[in-house]
C-alpha positions as a LaTeX table, in Angstrom:
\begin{tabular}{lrrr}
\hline
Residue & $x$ (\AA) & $y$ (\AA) & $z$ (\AA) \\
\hline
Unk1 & $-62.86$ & $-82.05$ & $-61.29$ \\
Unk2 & $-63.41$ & $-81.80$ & $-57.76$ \\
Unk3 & $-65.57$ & $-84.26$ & $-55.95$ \\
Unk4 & $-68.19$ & $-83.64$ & $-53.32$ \\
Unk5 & $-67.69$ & $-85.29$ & $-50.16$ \\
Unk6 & $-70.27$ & $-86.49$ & $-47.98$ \\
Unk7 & $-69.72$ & $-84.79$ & $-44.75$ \\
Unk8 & $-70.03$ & $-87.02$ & $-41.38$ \\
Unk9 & $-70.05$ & $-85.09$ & $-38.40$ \\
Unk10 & $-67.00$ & $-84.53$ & $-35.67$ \\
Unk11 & $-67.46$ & $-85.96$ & $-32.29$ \\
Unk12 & $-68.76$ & $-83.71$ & $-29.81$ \\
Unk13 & $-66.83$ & $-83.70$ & $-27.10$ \\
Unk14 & $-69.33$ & $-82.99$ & $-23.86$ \\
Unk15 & $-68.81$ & $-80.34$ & $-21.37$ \\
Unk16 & $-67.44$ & $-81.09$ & $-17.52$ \\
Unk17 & $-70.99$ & $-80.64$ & $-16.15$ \\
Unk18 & $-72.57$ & $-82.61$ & $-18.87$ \\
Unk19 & $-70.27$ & $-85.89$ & $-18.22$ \\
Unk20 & $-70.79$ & $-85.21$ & $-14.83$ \\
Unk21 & $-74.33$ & $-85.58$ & $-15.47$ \\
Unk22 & $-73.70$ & $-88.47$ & $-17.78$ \\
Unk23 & $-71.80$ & $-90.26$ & $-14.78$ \\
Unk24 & $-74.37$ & $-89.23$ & $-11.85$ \\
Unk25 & $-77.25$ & $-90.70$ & $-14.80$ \\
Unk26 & $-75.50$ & $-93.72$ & $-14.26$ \\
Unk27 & $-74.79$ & $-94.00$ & $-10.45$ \\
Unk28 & $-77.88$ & $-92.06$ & $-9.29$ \\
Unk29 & $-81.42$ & $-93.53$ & $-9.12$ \\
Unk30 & $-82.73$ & $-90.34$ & $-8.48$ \\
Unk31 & $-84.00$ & $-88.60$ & $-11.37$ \\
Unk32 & $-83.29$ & $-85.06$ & $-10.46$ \\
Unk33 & $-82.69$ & $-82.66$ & $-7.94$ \\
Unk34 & $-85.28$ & $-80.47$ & $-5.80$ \\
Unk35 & $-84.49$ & $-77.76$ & $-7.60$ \\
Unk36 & $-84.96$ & $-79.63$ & $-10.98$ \\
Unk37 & $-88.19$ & $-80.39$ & $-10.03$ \\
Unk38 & $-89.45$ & $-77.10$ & $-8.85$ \\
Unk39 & $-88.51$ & $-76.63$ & $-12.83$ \\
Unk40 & $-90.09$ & $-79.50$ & $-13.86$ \\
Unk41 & $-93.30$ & $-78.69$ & $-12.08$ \\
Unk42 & $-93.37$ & $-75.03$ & $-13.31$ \\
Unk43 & $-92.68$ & $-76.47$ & $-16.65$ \\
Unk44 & $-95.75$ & $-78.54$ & $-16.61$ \\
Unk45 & $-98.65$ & $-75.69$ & $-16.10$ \\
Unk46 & $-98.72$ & $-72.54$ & $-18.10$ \\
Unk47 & $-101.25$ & $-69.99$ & $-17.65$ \\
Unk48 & $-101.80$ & $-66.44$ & $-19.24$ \\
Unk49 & $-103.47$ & $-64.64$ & $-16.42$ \\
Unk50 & $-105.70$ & $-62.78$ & $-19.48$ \\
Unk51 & $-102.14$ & $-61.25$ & $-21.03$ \\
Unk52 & $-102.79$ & $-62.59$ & $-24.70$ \\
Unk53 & $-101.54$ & $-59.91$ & $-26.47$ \\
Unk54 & $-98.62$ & $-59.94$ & $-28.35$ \\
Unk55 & $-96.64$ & $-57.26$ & $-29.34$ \\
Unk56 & $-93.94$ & $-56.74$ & $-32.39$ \\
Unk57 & $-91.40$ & $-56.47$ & $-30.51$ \\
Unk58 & $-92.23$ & $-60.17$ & $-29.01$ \\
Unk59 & $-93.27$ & $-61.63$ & $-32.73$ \\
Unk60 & $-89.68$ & $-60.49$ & $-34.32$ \\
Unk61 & $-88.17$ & $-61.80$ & $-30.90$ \\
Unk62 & $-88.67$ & $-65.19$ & $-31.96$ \\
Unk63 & $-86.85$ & $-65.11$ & $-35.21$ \\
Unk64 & $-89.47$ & $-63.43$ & $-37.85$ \\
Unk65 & $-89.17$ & $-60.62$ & $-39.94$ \\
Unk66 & $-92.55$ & $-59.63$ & $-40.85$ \\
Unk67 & $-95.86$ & $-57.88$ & $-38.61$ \\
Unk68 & $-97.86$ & $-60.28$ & $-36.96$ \\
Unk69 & $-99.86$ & $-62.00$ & $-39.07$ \\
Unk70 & $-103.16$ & $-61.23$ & $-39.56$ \\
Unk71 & $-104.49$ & $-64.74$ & $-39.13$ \\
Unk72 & $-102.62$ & $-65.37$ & $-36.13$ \\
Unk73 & $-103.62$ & $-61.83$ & $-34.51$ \\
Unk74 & $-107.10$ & $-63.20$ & $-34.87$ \\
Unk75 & $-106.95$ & $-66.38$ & $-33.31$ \\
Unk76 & $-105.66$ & $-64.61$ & $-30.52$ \\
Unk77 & $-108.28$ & $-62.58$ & $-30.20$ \\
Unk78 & $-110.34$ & $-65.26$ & $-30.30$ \\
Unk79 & $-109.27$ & $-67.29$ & $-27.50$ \\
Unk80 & $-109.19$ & $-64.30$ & $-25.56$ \\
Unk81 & $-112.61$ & $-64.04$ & $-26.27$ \\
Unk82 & $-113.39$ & $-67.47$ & $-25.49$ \\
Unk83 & $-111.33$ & $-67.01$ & $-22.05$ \\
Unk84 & $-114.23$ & $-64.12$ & $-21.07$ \\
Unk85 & $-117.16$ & $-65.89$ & $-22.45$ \\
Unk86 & $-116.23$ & $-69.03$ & $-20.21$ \\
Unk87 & $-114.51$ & $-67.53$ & $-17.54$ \\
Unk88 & $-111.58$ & $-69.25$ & $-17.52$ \\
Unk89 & $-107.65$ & $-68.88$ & $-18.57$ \\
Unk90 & $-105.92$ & $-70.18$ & $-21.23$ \\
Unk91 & $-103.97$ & $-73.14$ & $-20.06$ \\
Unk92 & $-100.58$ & $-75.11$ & $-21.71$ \\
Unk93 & $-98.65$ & $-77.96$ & $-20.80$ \\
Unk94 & $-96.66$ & $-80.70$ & $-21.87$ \\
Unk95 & $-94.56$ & $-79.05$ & $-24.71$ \\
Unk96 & $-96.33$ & $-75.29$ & $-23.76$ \\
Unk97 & $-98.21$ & $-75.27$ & $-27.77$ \\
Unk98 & $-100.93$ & $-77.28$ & $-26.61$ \\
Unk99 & $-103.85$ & $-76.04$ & $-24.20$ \\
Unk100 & $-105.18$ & $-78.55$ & $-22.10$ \\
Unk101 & $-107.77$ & $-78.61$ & $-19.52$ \\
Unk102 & $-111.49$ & $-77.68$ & $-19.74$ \\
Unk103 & $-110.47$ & $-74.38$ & $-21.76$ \\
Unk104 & $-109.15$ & $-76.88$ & $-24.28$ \\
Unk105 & $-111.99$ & $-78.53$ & $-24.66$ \\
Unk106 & $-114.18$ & $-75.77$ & $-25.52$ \\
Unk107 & $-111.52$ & $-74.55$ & $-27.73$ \\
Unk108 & $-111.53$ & $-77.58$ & $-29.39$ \\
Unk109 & $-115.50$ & $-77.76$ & $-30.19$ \\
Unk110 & $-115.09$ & $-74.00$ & $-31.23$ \\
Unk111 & $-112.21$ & $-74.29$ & $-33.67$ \\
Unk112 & $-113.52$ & $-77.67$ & $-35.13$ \\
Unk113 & $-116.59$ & $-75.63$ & $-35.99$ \\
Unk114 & $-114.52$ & $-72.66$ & $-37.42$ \\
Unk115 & $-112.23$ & $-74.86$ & $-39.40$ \\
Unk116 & $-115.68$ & $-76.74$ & $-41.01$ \\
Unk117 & $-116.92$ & $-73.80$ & $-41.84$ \\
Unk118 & $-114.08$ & $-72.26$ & $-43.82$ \\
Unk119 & $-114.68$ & $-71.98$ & $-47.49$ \\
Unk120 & $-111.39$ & $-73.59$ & $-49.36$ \\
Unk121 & $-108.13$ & $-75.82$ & $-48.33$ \\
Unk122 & $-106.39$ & $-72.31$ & $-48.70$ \\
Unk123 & $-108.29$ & $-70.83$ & $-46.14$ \\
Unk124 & $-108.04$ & $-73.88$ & $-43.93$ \\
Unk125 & $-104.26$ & $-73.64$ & $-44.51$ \\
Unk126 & $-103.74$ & $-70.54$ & $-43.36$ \\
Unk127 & $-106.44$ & $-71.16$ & $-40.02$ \\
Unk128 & $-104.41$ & $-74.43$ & $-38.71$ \\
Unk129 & $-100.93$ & $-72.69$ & $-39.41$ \\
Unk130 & $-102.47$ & $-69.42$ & $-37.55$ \\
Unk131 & $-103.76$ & $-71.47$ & $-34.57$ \\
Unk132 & $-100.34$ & $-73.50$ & $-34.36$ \\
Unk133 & $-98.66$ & $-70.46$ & $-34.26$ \\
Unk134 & $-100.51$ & $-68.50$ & $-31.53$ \\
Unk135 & $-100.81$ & $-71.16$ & $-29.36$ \\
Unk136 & $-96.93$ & $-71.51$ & $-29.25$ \\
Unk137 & $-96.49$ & $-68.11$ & $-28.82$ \\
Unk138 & $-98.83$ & $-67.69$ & $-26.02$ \\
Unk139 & $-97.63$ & $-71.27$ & $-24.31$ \\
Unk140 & $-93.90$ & $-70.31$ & $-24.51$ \\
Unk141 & $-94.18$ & $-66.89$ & $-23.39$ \\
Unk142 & $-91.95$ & $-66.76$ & $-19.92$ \\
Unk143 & $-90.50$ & $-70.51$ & $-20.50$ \\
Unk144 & $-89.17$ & $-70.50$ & $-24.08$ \\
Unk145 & $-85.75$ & $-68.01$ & $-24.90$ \\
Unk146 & $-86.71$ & $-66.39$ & $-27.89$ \\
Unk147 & $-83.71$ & $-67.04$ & $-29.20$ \\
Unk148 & $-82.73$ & $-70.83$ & $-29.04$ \\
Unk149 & $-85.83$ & $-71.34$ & $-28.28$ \\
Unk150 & $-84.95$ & $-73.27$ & $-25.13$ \\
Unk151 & $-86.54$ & $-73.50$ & $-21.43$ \\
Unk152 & $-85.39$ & $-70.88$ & $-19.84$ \\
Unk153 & $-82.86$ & $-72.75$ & $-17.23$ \\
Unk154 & $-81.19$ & $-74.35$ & $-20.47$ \\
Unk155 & $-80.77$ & $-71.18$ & $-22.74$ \\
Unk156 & $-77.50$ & $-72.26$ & $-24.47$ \\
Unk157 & $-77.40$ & $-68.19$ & $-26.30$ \\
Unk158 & $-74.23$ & $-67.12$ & $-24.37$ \\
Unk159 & $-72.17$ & $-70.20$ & $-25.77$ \\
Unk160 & $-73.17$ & $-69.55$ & $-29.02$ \\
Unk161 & $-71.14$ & $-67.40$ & $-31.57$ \\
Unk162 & $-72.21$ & $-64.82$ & $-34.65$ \\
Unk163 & $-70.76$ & $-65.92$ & $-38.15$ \\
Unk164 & $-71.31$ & $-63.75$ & $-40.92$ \\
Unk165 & $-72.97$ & $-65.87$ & $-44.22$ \\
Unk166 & $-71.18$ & $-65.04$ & $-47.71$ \\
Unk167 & $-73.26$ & $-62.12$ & $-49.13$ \\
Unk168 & $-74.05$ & $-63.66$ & $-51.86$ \\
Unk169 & $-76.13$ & $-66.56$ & $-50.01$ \\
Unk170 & $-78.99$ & $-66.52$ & $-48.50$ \\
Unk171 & $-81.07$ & $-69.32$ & $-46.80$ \\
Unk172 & $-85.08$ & $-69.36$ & $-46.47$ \\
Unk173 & $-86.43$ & $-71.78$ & $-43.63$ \\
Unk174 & $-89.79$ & $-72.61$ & $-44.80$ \\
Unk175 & $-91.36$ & $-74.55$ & $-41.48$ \\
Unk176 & $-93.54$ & $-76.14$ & $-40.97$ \\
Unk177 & $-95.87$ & $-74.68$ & $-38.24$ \\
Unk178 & $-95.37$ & $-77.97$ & $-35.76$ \\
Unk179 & $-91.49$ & $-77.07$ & $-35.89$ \\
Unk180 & $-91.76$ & $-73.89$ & $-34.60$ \\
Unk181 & $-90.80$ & $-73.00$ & $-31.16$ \\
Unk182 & $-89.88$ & $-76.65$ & $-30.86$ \\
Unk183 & $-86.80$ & $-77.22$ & $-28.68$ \\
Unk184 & $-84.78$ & $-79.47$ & $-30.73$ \\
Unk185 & $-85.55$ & $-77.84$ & $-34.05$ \\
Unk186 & $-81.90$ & $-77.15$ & $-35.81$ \\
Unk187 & $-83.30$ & $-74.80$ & $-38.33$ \\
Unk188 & $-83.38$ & $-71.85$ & $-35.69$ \\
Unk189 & $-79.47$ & $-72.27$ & $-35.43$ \\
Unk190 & $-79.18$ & $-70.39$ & $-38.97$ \\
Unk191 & $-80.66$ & $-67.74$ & $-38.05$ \\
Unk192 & $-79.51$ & $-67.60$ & $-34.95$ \\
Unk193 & $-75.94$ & $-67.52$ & $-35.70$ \\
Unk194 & $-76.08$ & $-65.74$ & $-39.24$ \\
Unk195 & $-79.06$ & $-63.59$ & $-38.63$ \\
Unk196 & $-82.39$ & $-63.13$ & $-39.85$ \\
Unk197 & $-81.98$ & $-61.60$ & $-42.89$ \\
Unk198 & $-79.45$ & $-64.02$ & $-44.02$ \\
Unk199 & $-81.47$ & $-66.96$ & $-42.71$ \\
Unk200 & $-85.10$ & $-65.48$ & $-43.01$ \\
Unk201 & $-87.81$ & $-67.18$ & $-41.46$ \\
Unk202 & $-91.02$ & $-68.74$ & $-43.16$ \\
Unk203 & $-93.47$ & $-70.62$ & $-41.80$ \\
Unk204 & $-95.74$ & $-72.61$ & $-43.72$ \\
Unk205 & $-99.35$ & $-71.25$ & $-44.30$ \\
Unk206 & $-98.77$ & $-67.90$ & $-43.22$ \\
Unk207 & $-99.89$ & $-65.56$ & $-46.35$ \\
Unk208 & $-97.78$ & $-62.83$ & $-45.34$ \\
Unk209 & $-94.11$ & $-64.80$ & $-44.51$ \\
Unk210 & $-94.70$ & $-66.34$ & $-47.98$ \\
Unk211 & $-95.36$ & $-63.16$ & $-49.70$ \\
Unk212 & $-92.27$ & $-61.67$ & $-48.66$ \\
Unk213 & $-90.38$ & $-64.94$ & $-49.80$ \\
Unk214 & $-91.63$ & $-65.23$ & $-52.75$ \\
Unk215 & $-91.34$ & $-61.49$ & $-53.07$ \\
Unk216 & $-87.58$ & $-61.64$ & $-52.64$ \\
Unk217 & $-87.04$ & $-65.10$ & $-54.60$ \\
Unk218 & $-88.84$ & $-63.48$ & $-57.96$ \\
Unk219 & $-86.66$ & $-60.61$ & $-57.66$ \\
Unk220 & $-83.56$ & $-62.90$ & $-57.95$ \\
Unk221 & $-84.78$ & $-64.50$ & $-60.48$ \\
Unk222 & $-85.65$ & $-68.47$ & $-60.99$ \\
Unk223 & $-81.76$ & $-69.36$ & $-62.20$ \\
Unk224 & $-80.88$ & $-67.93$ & $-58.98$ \\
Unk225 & $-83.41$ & $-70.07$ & $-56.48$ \\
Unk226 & $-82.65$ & $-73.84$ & $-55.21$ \\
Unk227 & $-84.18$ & $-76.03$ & $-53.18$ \\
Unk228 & $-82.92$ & $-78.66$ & $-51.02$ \\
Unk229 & $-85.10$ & $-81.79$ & $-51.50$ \\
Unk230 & $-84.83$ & $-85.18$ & $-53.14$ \\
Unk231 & $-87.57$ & $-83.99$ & $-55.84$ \\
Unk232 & $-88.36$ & $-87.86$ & $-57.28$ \\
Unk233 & $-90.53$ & $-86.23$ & $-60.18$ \\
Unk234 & $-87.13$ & $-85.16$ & $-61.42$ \\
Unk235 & $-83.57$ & $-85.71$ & $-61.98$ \\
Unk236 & $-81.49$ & $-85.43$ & $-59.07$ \\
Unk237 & $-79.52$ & $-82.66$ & $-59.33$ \\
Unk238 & $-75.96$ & $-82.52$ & $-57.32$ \\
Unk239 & $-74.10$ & $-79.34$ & $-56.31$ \\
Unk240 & $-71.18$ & $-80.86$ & $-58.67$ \\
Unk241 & $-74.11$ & $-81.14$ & $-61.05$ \\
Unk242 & $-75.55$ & $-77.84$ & $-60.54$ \\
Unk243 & $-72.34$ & $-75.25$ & $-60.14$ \\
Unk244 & $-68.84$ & $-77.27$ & $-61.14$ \\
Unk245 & $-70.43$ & $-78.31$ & $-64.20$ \\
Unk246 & $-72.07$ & $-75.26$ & $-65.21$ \\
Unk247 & $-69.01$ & $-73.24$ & $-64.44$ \\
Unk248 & $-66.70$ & $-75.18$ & $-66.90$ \\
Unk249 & $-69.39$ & $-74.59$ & $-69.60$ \\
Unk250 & $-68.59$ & $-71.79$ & $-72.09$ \\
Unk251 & $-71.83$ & $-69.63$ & $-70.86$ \\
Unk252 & $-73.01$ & $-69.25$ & $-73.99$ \\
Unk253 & $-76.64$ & $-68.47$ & $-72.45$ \\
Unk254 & $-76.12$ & $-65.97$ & $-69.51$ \\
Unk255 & $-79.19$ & $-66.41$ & $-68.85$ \\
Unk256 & $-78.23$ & $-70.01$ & $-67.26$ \\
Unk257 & $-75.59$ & $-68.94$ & $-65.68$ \\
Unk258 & $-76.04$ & $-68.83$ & $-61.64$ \\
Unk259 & $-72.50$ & $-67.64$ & $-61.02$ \\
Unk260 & $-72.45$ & $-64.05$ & $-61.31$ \\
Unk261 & $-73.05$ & $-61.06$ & $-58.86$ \\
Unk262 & $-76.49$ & $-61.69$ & $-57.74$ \\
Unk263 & $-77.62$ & $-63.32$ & $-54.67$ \\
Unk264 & $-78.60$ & $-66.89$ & $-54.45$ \\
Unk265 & $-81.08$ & $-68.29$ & $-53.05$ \\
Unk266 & $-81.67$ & $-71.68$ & $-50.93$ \\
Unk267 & $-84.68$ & $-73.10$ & $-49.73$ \\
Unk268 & $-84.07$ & $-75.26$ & $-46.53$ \\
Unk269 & $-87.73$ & $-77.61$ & $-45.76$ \\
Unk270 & $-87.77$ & $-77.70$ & $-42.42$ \\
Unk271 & $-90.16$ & $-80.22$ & $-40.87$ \\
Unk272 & $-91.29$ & $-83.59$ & $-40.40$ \\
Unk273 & $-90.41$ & $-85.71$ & $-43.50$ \\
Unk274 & $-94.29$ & $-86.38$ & $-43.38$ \\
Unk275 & $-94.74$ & $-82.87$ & $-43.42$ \\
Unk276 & $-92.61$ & $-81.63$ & $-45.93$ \\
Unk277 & $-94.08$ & $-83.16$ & $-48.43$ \\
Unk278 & $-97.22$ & $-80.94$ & $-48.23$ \\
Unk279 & $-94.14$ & $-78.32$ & $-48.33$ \\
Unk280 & $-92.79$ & $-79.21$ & $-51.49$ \\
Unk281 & $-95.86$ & $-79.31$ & $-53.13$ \\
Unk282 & $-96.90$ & $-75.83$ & $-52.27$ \\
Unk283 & $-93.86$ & $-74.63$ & $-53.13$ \\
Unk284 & $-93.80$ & $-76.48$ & $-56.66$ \\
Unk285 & $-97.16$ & $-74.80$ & $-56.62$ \\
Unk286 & $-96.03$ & $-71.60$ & $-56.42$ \\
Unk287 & $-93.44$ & $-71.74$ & $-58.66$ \\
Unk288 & $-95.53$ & $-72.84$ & $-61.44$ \\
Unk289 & $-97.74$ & $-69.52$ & $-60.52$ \\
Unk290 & $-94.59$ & $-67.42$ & $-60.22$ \\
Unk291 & $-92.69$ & $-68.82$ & $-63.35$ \\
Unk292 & $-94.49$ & $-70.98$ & $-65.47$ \\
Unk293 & $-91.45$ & $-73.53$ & $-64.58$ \\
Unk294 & $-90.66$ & $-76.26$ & $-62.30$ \\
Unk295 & $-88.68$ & $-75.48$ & $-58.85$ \\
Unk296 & $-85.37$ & $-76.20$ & $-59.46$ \\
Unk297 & $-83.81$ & $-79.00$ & $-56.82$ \\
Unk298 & $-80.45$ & $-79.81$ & $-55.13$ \\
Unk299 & $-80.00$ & $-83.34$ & $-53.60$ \\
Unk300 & $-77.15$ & $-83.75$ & $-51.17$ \\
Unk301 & $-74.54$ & $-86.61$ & $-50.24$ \\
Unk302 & $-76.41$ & $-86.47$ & $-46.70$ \\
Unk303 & $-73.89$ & $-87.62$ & $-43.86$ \\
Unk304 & $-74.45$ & $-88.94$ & $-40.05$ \\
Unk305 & $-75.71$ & $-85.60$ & $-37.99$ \\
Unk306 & $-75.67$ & $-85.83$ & $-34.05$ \\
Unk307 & $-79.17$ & $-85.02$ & $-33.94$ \\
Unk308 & $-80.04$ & $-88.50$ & $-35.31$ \\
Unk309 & $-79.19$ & $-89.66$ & $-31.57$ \\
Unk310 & $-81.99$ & $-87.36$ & $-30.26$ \\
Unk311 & $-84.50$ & $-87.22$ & $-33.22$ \\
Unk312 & $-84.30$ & $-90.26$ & $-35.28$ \\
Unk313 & $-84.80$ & $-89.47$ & $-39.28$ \\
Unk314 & $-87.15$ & $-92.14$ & $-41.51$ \\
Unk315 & $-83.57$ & $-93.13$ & $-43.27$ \\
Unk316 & $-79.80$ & $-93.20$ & $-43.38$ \\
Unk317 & $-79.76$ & $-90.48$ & $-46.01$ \\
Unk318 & $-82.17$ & $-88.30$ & $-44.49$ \\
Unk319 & $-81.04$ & $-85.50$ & $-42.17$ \\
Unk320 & $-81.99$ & $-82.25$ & $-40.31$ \\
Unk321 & $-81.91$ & $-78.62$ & $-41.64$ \\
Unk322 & $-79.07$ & $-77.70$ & $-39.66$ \\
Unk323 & $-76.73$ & $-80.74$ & $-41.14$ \\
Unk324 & $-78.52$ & $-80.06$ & $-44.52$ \\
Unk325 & $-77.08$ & $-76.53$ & $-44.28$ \\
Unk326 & $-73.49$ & $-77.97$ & $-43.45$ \\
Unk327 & $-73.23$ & $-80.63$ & $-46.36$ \\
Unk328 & $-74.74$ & $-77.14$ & $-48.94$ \\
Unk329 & $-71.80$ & $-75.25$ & $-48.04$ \\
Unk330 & $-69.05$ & $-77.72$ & $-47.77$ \\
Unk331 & $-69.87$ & $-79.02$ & $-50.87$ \\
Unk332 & $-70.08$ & $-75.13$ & $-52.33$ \\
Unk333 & $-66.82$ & $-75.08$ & $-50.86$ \\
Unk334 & $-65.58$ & $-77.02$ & $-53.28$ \\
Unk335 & $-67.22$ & $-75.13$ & $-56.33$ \\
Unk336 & $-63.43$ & $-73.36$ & $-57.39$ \\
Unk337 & $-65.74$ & $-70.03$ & $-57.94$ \\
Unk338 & $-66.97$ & $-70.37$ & $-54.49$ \\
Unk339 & $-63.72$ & $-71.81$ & $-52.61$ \\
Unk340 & $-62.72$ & $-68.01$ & $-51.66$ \\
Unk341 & $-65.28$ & $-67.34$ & $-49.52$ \\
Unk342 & $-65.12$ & $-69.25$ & $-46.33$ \\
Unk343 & $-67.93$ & $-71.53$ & $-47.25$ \\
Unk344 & $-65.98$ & $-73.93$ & $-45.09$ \\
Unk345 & $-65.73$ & $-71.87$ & $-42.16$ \\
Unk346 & $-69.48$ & $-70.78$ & $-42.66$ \\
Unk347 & $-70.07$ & $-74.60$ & $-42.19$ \\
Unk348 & $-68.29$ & $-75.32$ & $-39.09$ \\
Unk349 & $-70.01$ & $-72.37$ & $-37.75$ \\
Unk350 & $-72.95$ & $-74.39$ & $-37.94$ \\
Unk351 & $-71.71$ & $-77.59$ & $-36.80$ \\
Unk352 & $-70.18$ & $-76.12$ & $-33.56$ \\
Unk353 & $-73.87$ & $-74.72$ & $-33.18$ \\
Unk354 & $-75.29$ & $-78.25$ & $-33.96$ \\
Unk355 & $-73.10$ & $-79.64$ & $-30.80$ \\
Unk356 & $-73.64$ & $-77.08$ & $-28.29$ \\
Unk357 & $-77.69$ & $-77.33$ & $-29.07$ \\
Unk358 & $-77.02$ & $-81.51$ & $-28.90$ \\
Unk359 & $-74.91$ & $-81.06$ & $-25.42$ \\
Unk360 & $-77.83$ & $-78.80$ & $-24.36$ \\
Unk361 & $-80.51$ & $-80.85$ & $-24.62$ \\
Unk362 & $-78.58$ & $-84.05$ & $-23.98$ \\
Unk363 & $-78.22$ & $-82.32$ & $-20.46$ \\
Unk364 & $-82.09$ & $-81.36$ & $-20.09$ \\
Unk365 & $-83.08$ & $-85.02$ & $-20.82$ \\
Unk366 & $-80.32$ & $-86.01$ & $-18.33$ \\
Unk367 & $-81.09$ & $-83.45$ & $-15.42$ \\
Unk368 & $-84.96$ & $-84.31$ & $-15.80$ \\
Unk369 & $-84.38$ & $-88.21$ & $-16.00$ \\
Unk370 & $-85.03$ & $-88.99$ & $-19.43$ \\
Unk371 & $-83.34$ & $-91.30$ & $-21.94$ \\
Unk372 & $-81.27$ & $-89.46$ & $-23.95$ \\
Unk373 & $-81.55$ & $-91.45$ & $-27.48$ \\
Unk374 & $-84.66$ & $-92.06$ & $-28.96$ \\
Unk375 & $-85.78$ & $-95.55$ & $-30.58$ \\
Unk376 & $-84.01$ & $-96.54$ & $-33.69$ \\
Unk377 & $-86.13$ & $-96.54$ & $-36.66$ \\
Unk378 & $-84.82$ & $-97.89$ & $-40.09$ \\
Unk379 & $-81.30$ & $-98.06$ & $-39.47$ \\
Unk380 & $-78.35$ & $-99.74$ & $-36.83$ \\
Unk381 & $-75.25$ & $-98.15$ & $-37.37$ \\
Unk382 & $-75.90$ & $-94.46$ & $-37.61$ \\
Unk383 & $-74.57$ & $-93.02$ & $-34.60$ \\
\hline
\end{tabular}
């Protein structure tokens, strides 16, 4: 029976003008060029001029599928109303999600007071996802891409290549509200490189993303719906566990079996390992609503990602959604049922995504000064 491997990361090999950068880091005091800090300086200051609005086209432009939330359509309106009643425009810095200034501190008082006065955590939920939300949209508008969600001056979209997912597969990126828009988020990679509706977008708190999740997960049925997390409640469950054994069993119930034509279904957590266990628990929630059952789990044999150089995880087994996506599908890869598909291919897809994002932001930190690894946490010898 075929083993799964845990996968460990190639090298990346930089780019010319990122060693360049790497050797001018080293030999030049000076942080960054003029130009670089024109960028910097624009970077710092984001105002709306009164333009809140935000259209469709703009909310699919980021990577969703559904209208504009309600909730978040509201909150809008809301600042905008604050902005008259005040007199003065909605103003971001730092990473563009959070207002600062005077109008944040009226904001502050006024959504305190709205948050208080909400009836239910469920309610409250869906308020602090719906003001994370618009706040990022209305803070990155003009210095985010929409699609790698990068500054502007950085956008790494041209160097990145389509890959069609297997058919059969599809991811769901339940975020966490905190991740989105965030630069070095790996999650947006799936969808960006096998599309939307094979890597659909969910963010965490918002009624109508999780409607149309759940929606599509019930339809498939629960023997068709996994997610990625070490579920402790429960016995780990491996891919080997999961598929190879199940596929050498004589199917006596097809009702167990998860390897005929329909689609399946992967849940991908994607957030702060603070954060995601709020997640987890909604989602075990909701799938005691939905089926009376427990969520079914998959642990992985996690493996050293890049990204642990620039965003440090809690533990050596612990990685991000991007690398989590990798390890799924090479270890599907080696399902014999599965092994015709290009699972392995799909994966590397990924991983060359994973390293052009890395050399990306490796080069931001470098062009604007910064360090570009961040303090070790519970481990020495990951990277």
């Amino acid at each position: 029976m075929a083993m799964a491997r845990p996968f460990i990361f190639k090298a990346c090999l930089l780019s010319a003008e990122t060693a360049n950068l790497l050797k001018k880091n080293r030999m030049d005091p000076k942080p960054f060029s003029e130009k670089d800090q024109f960028f910097s300086t624009k970077a710092e200051k984001v105002t709306t001029n009164g333009a809140a609005n935000i259209s469709l086209q703009e909310w699919q432009g980021w990577g969703a599928i559904s209208p504009l939330p309600a909730m978040v359509i509201e909150v809008i309106q809301d600042l905008k109303l604050l902005e008259k009643d005040i007199g003065a425009h909605l103003d971001f810095g730092g990473n563009h999600g959070k207002l600062q200034g005077d109008f944040k501190v009226q904001e502050d008082k006024k959504h305190r007071a709205k948050f208080q006065s909400l009836g239910n955590s469920e309610k409250k939920l869906q308020f602090f996802s719906a003001r994370q939300i618009a706040c990022r949209l209305l803070g990155s508008r003009g210095y985010l891409c929409q699609k790698c969600w990068l500054p502007m001056e950085d956008c790494m979209c041209s160097r990145l290549l389509p890959f069609p997912l297997w058919h059969r597969i599809r991811f769901w990126l339940y975020m966490h509200p905190k991740d989105f828009l965030r630069q070095n988020n790996t999650g947006k990679l799936l969808c960006q490189v096998f599309g939307t509706h094979a890597a659909t977008l969910c963010l965490f708190g918002i009624s109508e993303l999780e409607e149309i999740m759940w929606s599509a997960l019930n339809f498939s049925g629960r023997r068709n719906v996994w997610c990625l997390y070490p579920n402790k409640n429960a016995m780990p469950m491996s891919v080997q566990d999961t598929f190879i054994q199940n596929s050498s069993r004589d199917h006596q119930s097809e009702q167990n079996s998860v390897l005929g034509d329909e689609r399946i279904n992967f849940i991908l957590i994607d957030g702060t390992w603070s954060n995601s266990q709020a997640m987890f628990k909604r989602l075990k929630d909701k799938a005691q609503v939905v089926w009376g059952e427990d969520l079914p789990c998959i642990s992985l044999n996690a493996g050293v990602s890049l990204m642990h150089k620039l965003r440090p995880q809690p533990s050596w087994d612990r990685t991000c959604t991007a690398a989590a996506a990798v390890g799924l599908l090479y270890e599907l890869h080696l399902v014999p049922e599965f092994s015709s598909h290009g699972l392995d291919s799909q994966a590397e897809a990924i991983e060359d995504a994973l390293e052009i994002l890395f050399e990306s932001l490796t080069a931001r930190r470098l062009r604007m000064g910064r360090s570009i690894s961040r303090k070790e946490r519970h481990y020495s010898n990951l990277c």
